[in-house]
C-alpha positions, 0 to 999 in steps of 0.5 A: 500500500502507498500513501502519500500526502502533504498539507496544501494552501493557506488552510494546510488541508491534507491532500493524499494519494493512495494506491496498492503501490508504486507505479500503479493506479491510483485514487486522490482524496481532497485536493485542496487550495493550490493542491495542483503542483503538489499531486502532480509532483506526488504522480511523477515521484511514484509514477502513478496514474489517477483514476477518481478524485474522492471529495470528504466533504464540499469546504472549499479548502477540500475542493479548491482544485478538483476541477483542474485535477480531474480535467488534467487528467480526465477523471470523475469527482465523487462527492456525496450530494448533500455537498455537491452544490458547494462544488459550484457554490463555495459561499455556501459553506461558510458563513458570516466574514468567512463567507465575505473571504470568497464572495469573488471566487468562482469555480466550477464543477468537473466535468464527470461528478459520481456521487457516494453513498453510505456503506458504498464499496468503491472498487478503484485503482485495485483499491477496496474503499468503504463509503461512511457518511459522517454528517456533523461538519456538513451535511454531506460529510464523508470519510473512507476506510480501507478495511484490511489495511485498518486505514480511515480518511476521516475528512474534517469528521475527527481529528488528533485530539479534537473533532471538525467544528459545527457552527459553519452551514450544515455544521450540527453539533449532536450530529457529529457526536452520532457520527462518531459514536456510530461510524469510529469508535467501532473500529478497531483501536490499531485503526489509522486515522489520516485526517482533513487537517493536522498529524495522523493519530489512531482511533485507540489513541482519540478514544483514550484522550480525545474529549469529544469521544469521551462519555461526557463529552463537551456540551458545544462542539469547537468554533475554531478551525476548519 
């Protein structure tokens, strides 16, 4: 298995490519701001071909450069579709001073977009991805486990240490608790989770420390971060 990623633009979203190895085919998950240049290096380094873009969710520092990465290379988008009005709409996702941020940007939607639903098992690249929807951040949030390997993309669902926030359009905060409690804590403890922001970290290691998988979790989700 190789995985290979680096944290794109100014909201450092983690950016993976994931194939069976080496010089084979291979999915890319969450091509953020400015993720171009830094998936192509990744292609040439590990002489890999693309063969599907997978969206965690529709935040625009997930889906920056989906567009240009799919026409490069001719390949479809999957995004669930409670999100994928925000392919075309990135305003959407924000609220407030943050919505204002992007009130001139424009982008578009690729050319072929496939959407995901929960308990999808994506056959691509040789690769076996199980589909979770995890609302909560968005509506449409998702991540993507490997079930073999013990591999989860968790998006902006949970991180090392804390959890994505829930005050953005779509965001709810006793959602993303079910989320967690129904589709990560069942997994196993050596299961690694490659999060939408921030250093890898294990389900064991977030179920003993992480206050919003604790019993008594926080009664209000976070209002910093992405």
């Amino acid at each position: 298995m190789l995985i290979a990623g680096f944290p794109a633009g100014a909201f450092q979203t983690n950016c993976y490519v994931v194939a069976p190895a080496a010089g084979e085919e291979c999915v890319i998950v969450d091509p953020g701001q400015d993720a171009t240049d830094g998936v192509d290096e990744l292609l040439r380094e590990h002489r890999l071909k693309p063969v599907a873009v997978l969206l965690t969710h529709g935040h625009l520092d997930h889906v920056w450069s989906v567009a240009p990465v799919c026409g490069a290379r001719d390949v479809p988008a999957w995004i669930h579709p409670d999100d994928r009005h925000l392919l075309s709409d990135p305003g959407a996702g924000w609220s407030g001073t943050s919505a204002s941020m992007f009130a001139g940007l424009t982008l578009s939607e690729p050319d072929d977009v496939r959407e995901l639903s929960d308990g999808a098992v994506l056959q691509l690249a040789g690769l076996e991805l199980v589909v979770d929807h995890t609302p909560g951040h968005t509506r449409g949030s998702v991540s993507f486990r490997l079930p073999g390997d013990e591999i989860l993309f968790s998006g902006d669902l949970l991180f090392a240490g804390s959890i994505g926030r829930t005050d953005l359009p779509g965001g709810d905060y006793p959602t993303i608790l079910r989320s967690l409690a129904t589709k990560c804590l069942p997994l196993p403890d050596d299961t690694v989770v490659l999060p939408g922001h921030g250093p890898q970290t294990t389900i064991g290691r977030e179920r003993a420390t992480n206050p919003y998988l604790k019993e008594a979790a926080p009664h209000a989700g976070p209002t910093r971060g992405i």
